[in-house]
Each structure stands twice: as C-alpha cells, then as structure tokens.
C-alpha positions as CSV (number, residue, x, y, z in Angstrom):
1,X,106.0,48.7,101.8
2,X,106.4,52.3,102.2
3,X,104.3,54.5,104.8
4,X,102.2,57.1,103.7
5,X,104.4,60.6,104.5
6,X,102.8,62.4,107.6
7,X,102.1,65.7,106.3
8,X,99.2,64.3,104.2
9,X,97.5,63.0,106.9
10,X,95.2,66.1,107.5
11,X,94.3,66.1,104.0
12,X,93.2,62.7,103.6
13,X,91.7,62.2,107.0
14,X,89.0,65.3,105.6
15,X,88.9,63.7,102.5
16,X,85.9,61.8,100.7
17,X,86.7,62.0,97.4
18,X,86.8,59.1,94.3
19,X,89.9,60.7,92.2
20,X,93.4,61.2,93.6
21,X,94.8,63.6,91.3
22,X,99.0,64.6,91.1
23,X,101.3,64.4,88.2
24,X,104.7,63.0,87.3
25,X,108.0,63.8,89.1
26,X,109.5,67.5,88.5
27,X,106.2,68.8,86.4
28,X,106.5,72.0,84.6
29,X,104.2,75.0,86.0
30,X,101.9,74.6,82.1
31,X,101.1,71.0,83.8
32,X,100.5,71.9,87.2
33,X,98.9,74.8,85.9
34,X,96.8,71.8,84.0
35,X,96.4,69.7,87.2
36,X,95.0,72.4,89.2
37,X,92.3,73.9,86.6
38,X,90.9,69.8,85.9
39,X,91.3,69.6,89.7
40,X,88.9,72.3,89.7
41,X,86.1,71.0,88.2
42,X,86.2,67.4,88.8
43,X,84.2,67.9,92.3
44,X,85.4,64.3,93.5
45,X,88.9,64.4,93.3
46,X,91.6,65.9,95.6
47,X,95.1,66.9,93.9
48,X,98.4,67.1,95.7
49,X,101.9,67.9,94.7
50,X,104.3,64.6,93.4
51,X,107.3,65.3,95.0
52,X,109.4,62.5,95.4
53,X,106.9,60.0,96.1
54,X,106.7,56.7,94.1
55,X,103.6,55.1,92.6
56,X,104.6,52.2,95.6
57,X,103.6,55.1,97.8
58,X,100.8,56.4,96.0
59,X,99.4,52.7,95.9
60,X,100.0,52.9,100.0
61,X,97.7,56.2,99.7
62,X,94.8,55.7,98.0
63,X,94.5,52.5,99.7
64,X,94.6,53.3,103.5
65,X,92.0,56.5,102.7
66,X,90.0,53.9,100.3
67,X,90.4,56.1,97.0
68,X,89.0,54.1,94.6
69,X,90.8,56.0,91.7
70,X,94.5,57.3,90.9
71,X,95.5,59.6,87.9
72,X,98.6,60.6,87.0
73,X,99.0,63.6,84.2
74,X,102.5,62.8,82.8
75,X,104.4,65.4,80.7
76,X,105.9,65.2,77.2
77,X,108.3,68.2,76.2
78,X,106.9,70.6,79.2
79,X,103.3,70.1,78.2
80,X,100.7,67.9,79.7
81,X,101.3,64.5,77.6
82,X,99.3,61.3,78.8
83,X,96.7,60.7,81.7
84,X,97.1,57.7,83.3
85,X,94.6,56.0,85.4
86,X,95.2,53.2,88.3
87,X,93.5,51.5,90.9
88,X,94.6,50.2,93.7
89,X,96.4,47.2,94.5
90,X,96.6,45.2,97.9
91,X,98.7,42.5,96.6
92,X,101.5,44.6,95.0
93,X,103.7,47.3,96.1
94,X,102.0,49.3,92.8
95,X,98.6,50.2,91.4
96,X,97.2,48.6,88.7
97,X,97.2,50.6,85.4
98,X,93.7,50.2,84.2
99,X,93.1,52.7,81.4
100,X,95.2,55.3,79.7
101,X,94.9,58.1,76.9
102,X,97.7,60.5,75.2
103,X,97.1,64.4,75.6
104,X,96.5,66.8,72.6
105,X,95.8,70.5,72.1
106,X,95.9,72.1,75.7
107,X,94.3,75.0,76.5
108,X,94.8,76.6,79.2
109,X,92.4,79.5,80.9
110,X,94.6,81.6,81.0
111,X,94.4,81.5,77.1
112,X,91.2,80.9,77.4
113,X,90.9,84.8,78.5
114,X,89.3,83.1,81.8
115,X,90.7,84.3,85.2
116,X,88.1,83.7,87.7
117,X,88.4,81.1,90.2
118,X,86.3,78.2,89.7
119,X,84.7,75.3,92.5
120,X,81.8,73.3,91.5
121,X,80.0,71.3,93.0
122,X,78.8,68.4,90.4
123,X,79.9,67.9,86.6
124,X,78.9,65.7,84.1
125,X,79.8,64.9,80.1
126,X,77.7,67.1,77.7
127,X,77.7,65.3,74.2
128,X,77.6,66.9,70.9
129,X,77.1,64.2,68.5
130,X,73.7,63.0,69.0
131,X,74.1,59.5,66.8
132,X,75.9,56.7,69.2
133,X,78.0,54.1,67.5
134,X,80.1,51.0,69.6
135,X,83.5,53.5,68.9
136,X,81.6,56.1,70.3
137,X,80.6,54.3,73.1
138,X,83.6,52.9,74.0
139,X,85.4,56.1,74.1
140,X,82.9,57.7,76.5
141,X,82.6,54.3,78.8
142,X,86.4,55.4,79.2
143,X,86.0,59.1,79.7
144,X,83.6,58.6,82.2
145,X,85.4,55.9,84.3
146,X,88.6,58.0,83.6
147,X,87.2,61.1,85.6
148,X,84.6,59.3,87.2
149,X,81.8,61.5,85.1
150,X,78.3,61.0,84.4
151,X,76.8,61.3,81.0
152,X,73.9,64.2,81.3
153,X,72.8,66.1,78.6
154,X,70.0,67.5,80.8
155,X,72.3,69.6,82.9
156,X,71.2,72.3,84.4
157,X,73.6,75.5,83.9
158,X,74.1,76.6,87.7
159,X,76.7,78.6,89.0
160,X,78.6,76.0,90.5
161,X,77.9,73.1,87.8
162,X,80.5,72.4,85.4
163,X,80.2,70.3,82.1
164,X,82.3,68.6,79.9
165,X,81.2,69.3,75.9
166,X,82.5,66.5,73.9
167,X,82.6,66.5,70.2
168,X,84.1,63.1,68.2
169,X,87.3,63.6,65.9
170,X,88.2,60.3,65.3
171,X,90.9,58.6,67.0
172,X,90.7,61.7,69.2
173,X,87.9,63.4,71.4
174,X,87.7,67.1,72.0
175,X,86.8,68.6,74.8
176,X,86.3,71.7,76.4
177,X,84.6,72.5,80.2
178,X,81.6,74.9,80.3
179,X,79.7,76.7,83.0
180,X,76.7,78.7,82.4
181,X,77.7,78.8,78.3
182,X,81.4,80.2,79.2
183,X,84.2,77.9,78.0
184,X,86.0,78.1,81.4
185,X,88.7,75.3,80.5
186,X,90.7,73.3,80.6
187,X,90.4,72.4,77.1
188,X,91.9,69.4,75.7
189,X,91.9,66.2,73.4
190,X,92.6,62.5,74.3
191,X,93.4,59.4,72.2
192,X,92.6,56.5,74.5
193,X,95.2,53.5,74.5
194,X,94.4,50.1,73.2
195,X,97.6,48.2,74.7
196,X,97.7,48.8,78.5
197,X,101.4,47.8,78.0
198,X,102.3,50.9,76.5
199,X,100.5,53.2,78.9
200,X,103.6,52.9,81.3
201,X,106.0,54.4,78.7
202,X,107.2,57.6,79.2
C-alpha cells in the first residue's frame, strides 16, 4: 500500500478531528473556494489540498490518524457537483463509499455579500419544517452522518456557533449556514443517492 506523503505529518499528528475534507484531482478555485467555506464551519473536520494523491492513499490517511470520516467534493463542469462520503477500510487498498448526494444551487459568500472570516467552534442542523415524516427522516439521518452534525433546534446564536437551516424540497434539501441570523454560506442543495453503485461515477 502506499505511505502516507511526509509533509502531512505535522498536520495530522495535531489533528483530532472526525471529517477529512479535500476534493477531486485538479479542482477549480469556485470548488476549492467551496471546500474551504464548508471547511469553515464544520468544526470537526480538517481540509487539505488533493494533489496527486489517490483514494488508496487517502484510505492510508484517515486510517493511521484514526479519522473516522472521508469526504470528497467532486466537480461537474467547474462547479461543486457531488459529495462523497467514505470510511475507512483496513482490508482494502480503498475506502468504503458509504453515502453519497449530487450538488445543486451553490452559493458562494462571496455572493453571499459575506467577506468576513469565519471559525466556529460547534454547529449543528437547524430544521425548518416542523412535521417529521420517514423521507424526512431519512434525509436528515444522512445529512447528519454526512457532516457528522447534530440536530438542535435549541441553538444558541453565539459568535462562534454556526447552524445549518434546512428546509425540504423534495428530492432535494436546501440549505444555507447561519450565525447570529446572517446567512454566512455556503449555501447549497443535495439530492442523496439511493444506489451506492452510482456514487463512484464521475
């Protein structure tokens, strides 16, 4: 199996995060740009640059720093396209693929009319829709274990707590990070996969 390259080791040896978060190979700057703002308010994840490494060396990654969780942001046509979620695998040279949803509707902060850097410290999933069906469910059982979220609708606006406001438009979900009441992005829709098979094409 591959090694893990050496100039990540300072990053990971610091690192006590759930989420290792990078994108596919050659992304355009609107997806990094995308990578770095979700980065941002996921408090539990730690980003870094593709490059030229495979998923064979990802897999080598997240296991020897024990990170439970891998997503990969894939593009489609320059723009953010599918997120991709893996875990890892000792008996195979590649993670598993575990969950997977397509990317709609990016908005950037930038077009936001946001410019202030953001850290947090905690976020959590802020619902809209009060009335809870199985499809509802389902689609925020997958959210959550996608970016490793809690559902709170108690949150308290701090500075440095951000929130994901979700509001249901069947097949897709819509939603759009706050802090304090400003929409500080990124803002986005998914449509979760039902064959894993399919969430390893393009």
């Amino acid at each position: 199996m591959p090694s893990v390259p050496l100039r990540f080791e300072k990053i990971y040896n610091k690192n006590k995060s759930s989420i290792l978060l990078t994108s596919s190979r050659d992304p355009s700057t609107r997806t990094r740009t995308f990578i770095n703002e979700l980065s941002s308010v996921l408090p539990k994840s730690i980003k870094i640059g593709r490059g030229k490494l495979s998923l064979e060396e990802l897999n080598q990654i997240i296991l020897r720093y024990n990170i439970p969780k891998l997503i990969v942001i894939n593009e489609y046509k320059g723009n953010p396209g599918k997120i991709q979620l893996f875990k890892p695998n000792e008996n195979s040279k590649r993670p598993d693929l575990i969950l997977y949803a397509i990317i709609y509707g990016v908005s950037l902060r930038k077009e936001l009319g946001f410019n202030k850097k953001i850290s947090v410290r905690d976020a959590a999933i802020k619902l809209i829709d009060e009335k809870q069906d199985n499809v509802k469910y389902d689609y925020i059982n997958k959210l959550s274990t996608m970016l490793d979220l809690n559902v709170n609708d108690r949150l308290i606006d701090e500075n440095n707590i951000a929130y994901f406001l979700v509001k249901f438009d069947f097949p897709y979900i819509d939603i759009k990070v706050f802090n304090r009441n400003v929409n500080i992005g990124p803002n986005f829709k998914l449509k979760f996969g039902d064959d894993i098979n399919d969430g390893s094409k393009f």
